[in-house]
N, C-alpha and C positions, 0 to 999 in steps of 0.2 A: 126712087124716093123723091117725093117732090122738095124746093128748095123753100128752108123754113124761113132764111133768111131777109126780103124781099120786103120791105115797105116799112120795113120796123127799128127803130133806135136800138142798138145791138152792145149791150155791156160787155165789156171782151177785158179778159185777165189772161195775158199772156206770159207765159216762163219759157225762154231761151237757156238751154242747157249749153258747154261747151268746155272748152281749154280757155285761158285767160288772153289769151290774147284774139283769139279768133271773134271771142265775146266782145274784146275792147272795140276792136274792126267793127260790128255790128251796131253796136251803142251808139258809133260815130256817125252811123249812116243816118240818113233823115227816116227811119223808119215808119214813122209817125203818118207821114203823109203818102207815103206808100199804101198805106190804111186806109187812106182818107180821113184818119181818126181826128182825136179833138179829145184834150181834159185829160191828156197824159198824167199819170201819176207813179212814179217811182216808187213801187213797193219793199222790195229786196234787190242789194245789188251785193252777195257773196261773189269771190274768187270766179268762180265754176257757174252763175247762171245770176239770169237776170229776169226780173218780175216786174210787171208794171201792168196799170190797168189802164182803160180809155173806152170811148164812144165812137161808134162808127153807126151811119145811116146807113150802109150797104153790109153785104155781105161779105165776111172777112175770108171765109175759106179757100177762095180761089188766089186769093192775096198772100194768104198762110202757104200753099202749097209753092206761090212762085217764089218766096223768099225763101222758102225753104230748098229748094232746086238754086237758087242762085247761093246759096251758103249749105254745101251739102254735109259738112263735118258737124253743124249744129243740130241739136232737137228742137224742134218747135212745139210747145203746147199751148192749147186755147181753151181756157173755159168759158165759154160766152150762155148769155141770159137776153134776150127775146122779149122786149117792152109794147107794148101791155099784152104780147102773144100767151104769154105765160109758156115760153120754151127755155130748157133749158139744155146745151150742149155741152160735148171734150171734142175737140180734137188735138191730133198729133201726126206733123207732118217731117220727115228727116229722108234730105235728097229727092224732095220733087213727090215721094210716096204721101198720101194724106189718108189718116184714118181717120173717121167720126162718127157720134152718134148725138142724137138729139130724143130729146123726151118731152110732150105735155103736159103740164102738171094743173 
């Protein structure tokens, strides 16, 4: 499947699922620029998971899958949106495993 991600402003909503402390460890990290991202926004921050949305020019997936391999007790999920491709994705990566799918709308 070719990669939809590539040359486009990429809206990315991500939920870290976990135990509370393993979450607190991850919060602390500089995750943000791991992404490359920009315009971080704290959406949800419960106990058990953490929600925030941001902006990346690149494609987040292979970013998603390595934090995810580097933090293998967490779930990772991404809904991202594809400007002005009109794409829009989920993925879900836990211990380096990454699922996803993307759709044209």
């Amino acid at each position: 499947m070719p990669n939809p991600c590539n040359h486009y402003l990429t809206v990315n909503r991500l939920t870290v699922v976990g135990n509370r402390r393993l979450l607190r460890r991850f919060q602390n990290l500089d995750w943000l620029s791991v992404f490359a991202g920009r315009y971080a926004e704290l959406l949800e921050l419960p106990p058990t998971r953490f929600v925030c949305s941001f902006e990346t020019a690149t494609d987040s997936l292979p970013t998603l899958q390595r934090l995810s391999r580097s933090h293998p007790e967490l779930v990772f999920l991404l809904d991202f949106e594809l400007m002005p491709a009109q794409i829009k994705g989920l993925a879900k990566a836990k211990a380096g495993r990454l699922i996803h799918h993307w759709v044209r709308y």
